[in-house]
ZAMARGU-4260 file (C-alpha; in steps of 0.2 Angstrom, whole numbers, plus 5000, padded with zeros to 4 digits):
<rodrens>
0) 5000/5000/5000 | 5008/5015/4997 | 5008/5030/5009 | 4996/5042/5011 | 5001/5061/5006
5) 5004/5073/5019 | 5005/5091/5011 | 5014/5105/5021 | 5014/5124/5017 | 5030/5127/5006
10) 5037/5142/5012 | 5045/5143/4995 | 5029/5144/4983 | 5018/5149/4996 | 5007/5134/4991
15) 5002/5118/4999 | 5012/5105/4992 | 5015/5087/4995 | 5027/5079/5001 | 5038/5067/4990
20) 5054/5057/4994 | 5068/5051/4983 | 5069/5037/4971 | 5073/5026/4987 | 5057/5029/4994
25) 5066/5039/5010 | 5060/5055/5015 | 5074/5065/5019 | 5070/5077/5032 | 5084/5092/5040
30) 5078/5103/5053 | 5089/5115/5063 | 5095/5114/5077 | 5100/5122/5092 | 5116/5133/5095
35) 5122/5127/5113 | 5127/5142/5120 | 5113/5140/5135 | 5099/5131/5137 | 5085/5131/5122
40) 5068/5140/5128 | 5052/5134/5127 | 5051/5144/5110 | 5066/5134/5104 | 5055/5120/5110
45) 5040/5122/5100 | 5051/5121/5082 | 5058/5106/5090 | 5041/5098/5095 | 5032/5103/5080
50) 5044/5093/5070 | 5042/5079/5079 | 5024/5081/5074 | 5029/5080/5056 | 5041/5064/5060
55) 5028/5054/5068 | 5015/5061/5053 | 5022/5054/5041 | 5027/5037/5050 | 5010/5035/5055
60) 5006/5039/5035 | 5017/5023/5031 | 5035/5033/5025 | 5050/5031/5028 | 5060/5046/5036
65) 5078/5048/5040 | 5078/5062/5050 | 5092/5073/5054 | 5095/5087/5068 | 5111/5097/5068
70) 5121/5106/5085 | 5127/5121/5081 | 5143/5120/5092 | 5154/5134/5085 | 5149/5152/5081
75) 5150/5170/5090 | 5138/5168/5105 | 5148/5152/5109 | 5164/5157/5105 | 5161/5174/5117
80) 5153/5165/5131 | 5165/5153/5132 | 5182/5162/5132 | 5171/5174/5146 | 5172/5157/5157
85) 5193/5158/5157 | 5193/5143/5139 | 5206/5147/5128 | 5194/5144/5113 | 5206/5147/5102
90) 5211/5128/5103 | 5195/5122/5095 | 5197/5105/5105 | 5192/5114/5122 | 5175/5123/5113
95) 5166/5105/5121 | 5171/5113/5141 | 5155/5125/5137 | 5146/5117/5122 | 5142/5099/5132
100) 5133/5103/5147 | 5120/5114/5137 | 5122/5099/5122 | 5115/5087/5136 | 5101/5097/5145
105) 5097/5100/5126 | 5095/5082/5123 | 5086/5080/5140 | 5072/5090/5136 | 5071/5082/5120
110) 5068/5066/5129 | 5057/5076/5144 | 5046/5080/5129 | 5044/5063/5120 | 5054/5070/5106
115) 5061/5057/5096 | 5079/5059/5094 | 5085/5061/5077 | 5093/5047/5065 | 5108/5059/5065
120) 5111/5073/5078 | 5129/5079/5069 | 5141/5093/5077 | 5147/5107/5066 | 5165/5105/5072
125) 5165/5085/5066 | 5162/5093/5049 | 5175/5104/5046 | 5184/5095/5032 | 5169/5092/5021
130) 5165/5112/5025 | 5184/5118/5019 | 5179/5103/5001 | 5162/5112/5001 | 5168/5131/5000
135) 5183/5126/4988 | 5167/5121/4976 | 5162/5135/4978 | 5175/5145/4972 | 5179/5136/4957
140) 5160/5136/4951 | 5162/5155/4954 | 5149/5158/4969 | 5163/5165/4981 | 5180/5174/4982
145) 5195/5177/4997 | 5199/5189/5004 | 5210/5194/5017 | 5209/5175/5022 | 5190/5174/5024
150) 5178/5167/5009 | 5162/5175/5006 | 5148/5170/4994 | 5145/5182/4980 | 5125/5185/4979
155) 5128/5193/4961 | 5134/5179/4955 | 5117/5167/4960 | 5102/5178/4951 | 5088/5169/4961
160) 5094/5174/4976 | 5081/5181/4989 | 5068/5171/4983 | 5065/5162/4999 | 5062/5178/5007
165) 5055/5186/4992 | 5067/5201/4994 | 5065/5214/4981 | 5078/5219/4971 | 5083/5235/4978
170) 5086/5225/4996 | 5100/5216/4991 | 5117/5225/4992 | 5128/5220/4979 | 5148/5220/4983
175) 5143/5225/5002 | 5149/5209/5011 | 5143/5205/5031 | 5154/5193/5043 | 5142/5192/5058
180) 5132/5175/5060 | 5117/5185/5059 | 5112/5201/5051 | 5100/5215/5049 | 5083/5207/5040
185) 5082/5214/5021 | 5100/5218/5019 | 5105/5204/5010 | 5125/5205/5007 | 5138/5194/5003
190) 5139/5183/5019 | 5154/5174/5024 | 5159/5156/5023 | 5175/5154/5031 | 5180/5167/5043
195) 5198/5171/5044 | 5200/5170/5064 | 5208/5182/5076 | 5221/5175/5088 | 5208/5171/5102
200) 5196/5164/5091 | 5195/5144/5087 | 5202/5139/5071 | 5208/5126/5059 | 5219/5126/5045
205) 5212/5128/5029 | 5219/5134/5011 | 5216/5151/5014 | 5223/5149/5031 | 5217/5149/5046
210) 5198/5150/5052 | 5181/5144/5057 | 5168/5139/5046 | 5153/5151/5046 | 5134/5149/5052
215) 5126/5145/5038 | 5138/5134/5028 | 5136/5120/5042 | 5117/5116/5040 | 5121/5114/5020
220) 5136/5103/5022 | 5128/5094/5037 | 5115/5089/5027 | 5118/5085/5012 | 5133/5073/5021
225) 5119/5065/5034 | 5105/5063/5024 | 5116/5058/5008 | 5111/5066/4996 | 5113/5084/4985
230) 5093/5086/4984 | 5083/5085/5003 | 5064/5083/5004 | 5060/5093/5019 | 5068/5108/5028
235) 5058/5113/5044 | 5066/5128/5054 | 5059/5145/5066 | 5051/5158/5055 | 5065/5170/5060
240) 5076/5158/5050 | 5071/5160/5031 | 5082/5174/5032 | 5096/5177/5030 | 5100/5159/5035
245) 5089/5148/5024 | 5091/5161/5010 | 5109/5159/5012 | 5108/5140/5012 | 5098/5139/4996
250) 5111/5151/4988 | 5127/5140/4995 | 5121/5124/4991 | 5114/5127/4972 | 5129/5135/4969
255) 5139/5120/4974 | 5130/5108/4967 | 5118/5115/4951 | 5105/5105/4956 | 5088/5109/4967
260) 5092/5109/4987 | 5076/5107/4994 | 5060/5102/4989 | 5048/5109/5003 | 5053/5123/5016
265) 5041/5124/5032 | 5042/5138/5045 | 5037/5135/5063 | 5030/5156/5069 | 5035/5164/5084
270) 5029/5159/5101 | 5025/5177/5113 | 5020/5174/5130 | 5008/5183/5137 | 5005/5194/5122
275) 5024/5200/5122 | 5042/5195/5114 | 5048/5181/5126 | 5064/5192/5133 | 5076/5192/5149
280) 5073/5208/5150 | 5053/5207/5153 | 5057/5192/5165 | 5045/5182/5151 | 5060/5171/5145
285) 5055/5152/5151 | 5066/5138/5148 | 5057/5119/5151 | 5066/5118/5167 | 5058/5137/5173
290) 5041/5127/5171 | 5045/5113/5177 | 5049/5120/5194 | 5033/5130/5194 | 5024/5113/5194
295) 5021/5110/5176 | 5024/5093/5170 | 5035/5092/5150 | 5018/5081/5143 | 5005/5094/5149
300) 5019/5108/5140 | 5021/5093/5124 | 5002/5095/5120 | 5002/5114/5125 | 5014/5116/5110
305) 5008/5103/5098 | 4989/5108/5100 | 4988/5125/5088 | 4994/5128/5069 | 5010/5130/5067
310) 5010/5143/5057 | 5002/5155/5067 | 5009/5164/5083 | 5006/5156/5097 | 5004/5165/5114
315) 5008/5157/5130 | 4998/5158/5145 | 4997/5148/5161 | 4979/5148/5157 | 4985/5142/5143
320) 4995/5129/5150 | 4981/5125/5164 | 4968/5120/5151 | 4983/5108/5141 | 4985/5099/5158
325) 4966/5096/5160 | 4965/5090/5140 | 4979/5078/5145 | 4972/5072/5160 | 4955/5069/5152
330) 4962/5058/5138 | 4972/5048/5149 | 4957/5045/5161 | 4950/5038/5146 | 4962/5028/5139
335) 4962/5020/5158 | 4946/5017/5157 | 4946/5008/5139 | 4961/4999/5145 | 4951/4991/5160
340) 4931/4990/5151 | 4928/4973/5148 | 4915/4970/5131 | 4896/4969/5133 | 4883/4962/5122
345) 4877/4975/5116 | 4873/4982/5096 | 4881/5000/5094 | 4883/5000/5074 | 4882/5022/5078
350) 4893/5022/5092 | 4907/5013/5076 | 4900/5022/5063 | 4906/5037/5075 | 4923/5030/5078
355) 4927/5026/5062 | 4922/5044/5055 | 4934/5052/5068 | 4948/5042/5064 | 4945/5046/5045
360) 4944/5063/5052 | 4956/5063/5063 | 4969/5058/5047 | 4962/5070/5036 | 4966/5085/5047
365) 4985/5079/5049 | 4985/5076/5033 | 4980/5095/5027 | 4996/5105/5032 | 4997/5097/5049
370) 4978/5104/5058 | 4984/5096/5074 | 4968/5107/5082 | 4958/5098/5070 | 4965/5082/5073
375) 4963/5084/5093 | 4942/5092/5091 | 4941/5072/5083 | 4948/5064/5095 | 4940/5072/5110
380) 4924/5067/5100 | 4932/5049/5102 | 4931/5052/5122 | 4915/5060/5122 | 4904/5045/5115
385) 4917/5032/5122 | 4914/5043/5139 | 4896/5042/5138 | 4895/5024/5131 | 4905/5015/5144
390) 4892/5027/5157 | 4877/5020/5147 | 4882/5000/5149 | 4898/4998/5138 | 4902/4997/5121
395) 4905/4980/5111 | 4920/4971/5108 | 4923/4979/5092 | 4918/4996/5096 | 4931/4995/5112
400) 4946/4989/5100 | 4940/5004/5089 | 4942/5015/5100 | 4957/5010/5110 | 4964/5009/5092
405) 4959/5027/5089 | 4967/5034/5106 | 4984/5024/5102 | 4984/5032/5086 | 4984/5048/5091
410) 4996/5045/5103 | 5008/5038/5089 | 5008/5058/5086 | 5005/5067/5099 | 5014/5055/5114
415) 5003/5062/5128 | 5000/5042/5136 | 5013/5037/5150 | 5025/5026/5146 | 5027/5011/5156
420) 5022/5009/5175 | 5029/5012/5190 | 5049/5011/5195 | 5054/4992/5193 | 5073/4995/5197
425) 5084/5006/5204 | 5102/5009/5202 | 5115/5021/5216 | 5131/5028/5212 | 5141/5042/5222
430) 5148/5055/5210 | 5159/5066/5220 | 5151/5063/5235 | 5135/5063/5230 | 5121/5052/5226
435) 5115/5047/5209 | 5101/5036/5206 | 5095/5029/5190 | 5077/5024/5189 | 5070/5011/5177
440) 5053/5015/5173 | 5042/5000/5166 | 5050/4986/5157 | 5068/4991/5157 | 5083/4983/5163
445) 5098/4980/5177 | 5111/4981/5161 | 5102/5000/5154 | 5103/5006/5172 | 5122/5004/5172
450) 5124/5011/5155 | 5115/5027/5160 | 5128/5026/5178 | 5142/5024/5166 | 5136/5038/5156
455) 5137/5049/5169 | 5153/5043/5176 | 5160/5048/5157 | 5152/5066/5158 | 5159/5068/5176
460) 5175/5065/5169 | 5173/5074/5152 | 5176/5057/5143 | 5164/5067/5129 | 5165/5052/5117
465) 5160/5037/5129 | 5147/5048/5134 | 5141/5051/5117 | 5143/5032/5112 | 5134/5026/5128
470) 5120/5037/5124 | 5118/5033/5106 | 5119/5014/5111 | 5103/5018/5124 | 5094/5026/5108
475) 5097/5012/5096 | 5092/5001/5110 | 5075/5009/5110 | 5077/5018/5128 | 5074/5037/5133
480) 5083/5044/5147 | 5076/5059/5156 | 5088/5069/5169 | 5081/5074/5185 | 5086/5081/5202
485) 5099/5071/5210 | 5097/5056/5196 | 5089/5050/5179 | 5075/5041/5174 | 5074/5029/5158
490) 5060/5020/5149 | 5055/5011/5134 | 5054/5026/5119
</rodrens>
């Protein structure tokens, strides 16, 4: 059977458009990802569990995704914050002292939400070589030029340029070059590719000597290296990134290669809270660690941010977040109560002609650009009638299996079901005096317990690439681990 379209809104075209895949029948699917200099805000968070969203779409559709999230690891804010905390940055084999703690609490609210992590999650620094390949293309084909040892892209030289963004004409500055990361919005110049660096700078050796590779030449070399190919199918990123950083990627990797770079762009909108820019400043700036010490738990924020289009601004509210935890409480009191029903006698041909319209409905509304709003209204039509049928006398044994099947399908998407029961084992280890305890929850065990204990012990002792191995061994294995005070908890994903 072949898979069912999902069709997104191509940032692009500015057109619904389908989503296709490559002659392999893989979906190759990029979407940025963070730049570890702190940890990523719940704004960061929706782009990342929106995604998700998409992911488990188009699995549930019947594709196959291979799915790939880069780490930014190298760029100003890092590079300044890090050489603020006494690291000689300029060895760029010291950058992980500040990037790996904010890398791991990025990876632990991943797993906090029920974010699937990515086939690939590739570093910018473990690319360099293929960069240095990549912008020595470019200069041959004509797209960029040295000087004073930096290599910027020449915009002239690539006519379509701006047509992400849809810039006009008379906002693109022709022979004005910029070297920041980021830049003023509609004042497209010629951006930087490798930045010749200053002495306390990190840098590698490259053939116009030494330097660091800029901003937006990682996420086209990361993926078109992890996702092996010149042509992706997907590209999902923050509405704030079609320019200059998207832009910038079409215009690099088109100019490398000739060929088409993506087929479909998707923009995630802003998220304001309470009506304003999120901002230290305002003391709005939430990371998922600020709410979960106000008592919020990550699958009440999970369907907070999954539950409204994601192209429109989303506000948020503890009202907001109030009414998420009540939806999530209300479908799990359900799904309870399905789990333990037992079948009656009885003939309720409309209670299934009911189920089976909203899960056709329930499709549908992922289907059309992702209506997850739409897709939830069918569901909690599903626990309306169950509700009132299992009040009533019960419901049949195929109208039970129908409608379990109907809440386990949206839970494929939208994860909002506990996993696993209570803790089955526990594991204690002292690290520097102090306790550490691993928790197994459900099904899990002695042997992933002592992988997540020697995971810490690796991060203790900044063994990064043990660490990185043991987790990447608990994710092929299937297991989610979810830091918490004084210890970690892992389950089944």
């Amino acid at each position: 059977m072949s898979p069912r379209p999902l069709r997104l809104h191509d940032t692009l075209t500015r057109t619904l458009r389908e989503v296709t895949h490559g002659d392999d029948g893989i979906v190759r699917f990029y979407t940025c990802g963070p730049t570890i200099h702190d940890y990523p805000h719940v704004g960061n968070l929706r782009l990342f569990t929106w995604a998700d969203i998409v992911r488990r779409t188009l699995k549930l559709f019947g594709h196959r995704v291979r799915f790939v999230m880069n780490i930014t690891d190298v760029e100003d804010k890092i590079i300044e914050r890090a050489r603020g905390r006494g690291i000689d940055v300029a060895d760029p084999a010291r950058l992980p002292e500040y990037t790996r703690h904010f890398e791991e609490a990025f990876h632990a609210d991943l797993a906090s939400l029920r974010i699937l992590a990515a086939d690939v999650h590739p570093r910018a620094t473990e690319f360099v070589p293929q960069m240095i390949a990549f912008v020595e293309k470019l200069i041959e084909r004509g797209h960029a030029y040295v000087s004073e040892g930096s290599v910027y892209f020449s915009i002239a030289s690539l006519p379509s340029y701006g047509r992400l963004s849809h810039l006009e004409a008379r906002e693109i500055n022709v022979g004005a070059r910029v070297d920041a990361d980021e830049y003023v919005k509609d004042d497209a110049r010629d951006f930087v590719l490798w930045k010749a660096s200053k002495e306390d700078e990190p840098r590698w050796e490259s053939p116009w000597g030494p330097g660091r590779p800029g901003w937006h030449l990682e996420c086209s070399v990361m993926a078109m290296e992890c996702l092996g190919s010149e042509t992706i199918d997907l590209h999902a990123g923050g509405e704030d990134l079609v320019f200059p950083h998207h832009e910038n990627e079409i215009a690099q990797s088109e100019g490398a290669t000739g060929k088409e770079f993506c087929r479909i762009w998707v923009h995630c909108a802003h998220l304001r809270v309470d009506g304003q820019k999120m901002s230290k400043s305002l003391g709005n700036f939430y990371t998922l660690r600020d709410l979960v010490e106000k008592g919020h738990d990550p699958a009440t924020i999970r369907y907070f941010l999954a539950s409204s289009n994601y192209r429109a601004p989303m506000n948020l509210t503890f009202e907001g977040i109030d009414a998420a935890k009540s939806a999530v409480e209300r479908i799990n009191e359900c799904a309870r109560a399905l789990a333990a029903a037992q079948p009656v006698g009885v003939t309720d041909d409309a209670l299934r002609a009911k189920l089976q319209q909203a899960s056709t409905e329930f499709d549908d509304c992922l289907a059309d650009d992702l209506n997850t709003s739409g897709a939830l209204g069918a569901l909690f039509g599903v626990i309306r009638d169950a509700n009132a049928a299992l009040a009533s006398g019960g419901l049949s044994t195929q109208a039970l299996a129908e409608a379990r099947a109907v809440i386990d399908r949206a839970d494929s998407v939208f994860a909002f079901l506990p996993r696993g029961g209570v803790g089955v084992a526990r594991l204690v280890r002292e690290f520097g005096g102090k306790p550490y305890e691993v928790v197994g929850v459900g099904d899990v065990p002695e042997s992933v317990l002592q992988a997540v204990l020697d995971r810490q012990e690796a991060r203790k002792s900044k063994d990064f690439a043990r660490a990185d191995a043991l987790r990447h061994g608990l994710t092929r294995d299937g297991y989610v681990v979810e830091d918490v005070p004084g210890g970690a908890r892992v389950r089944r994903a």
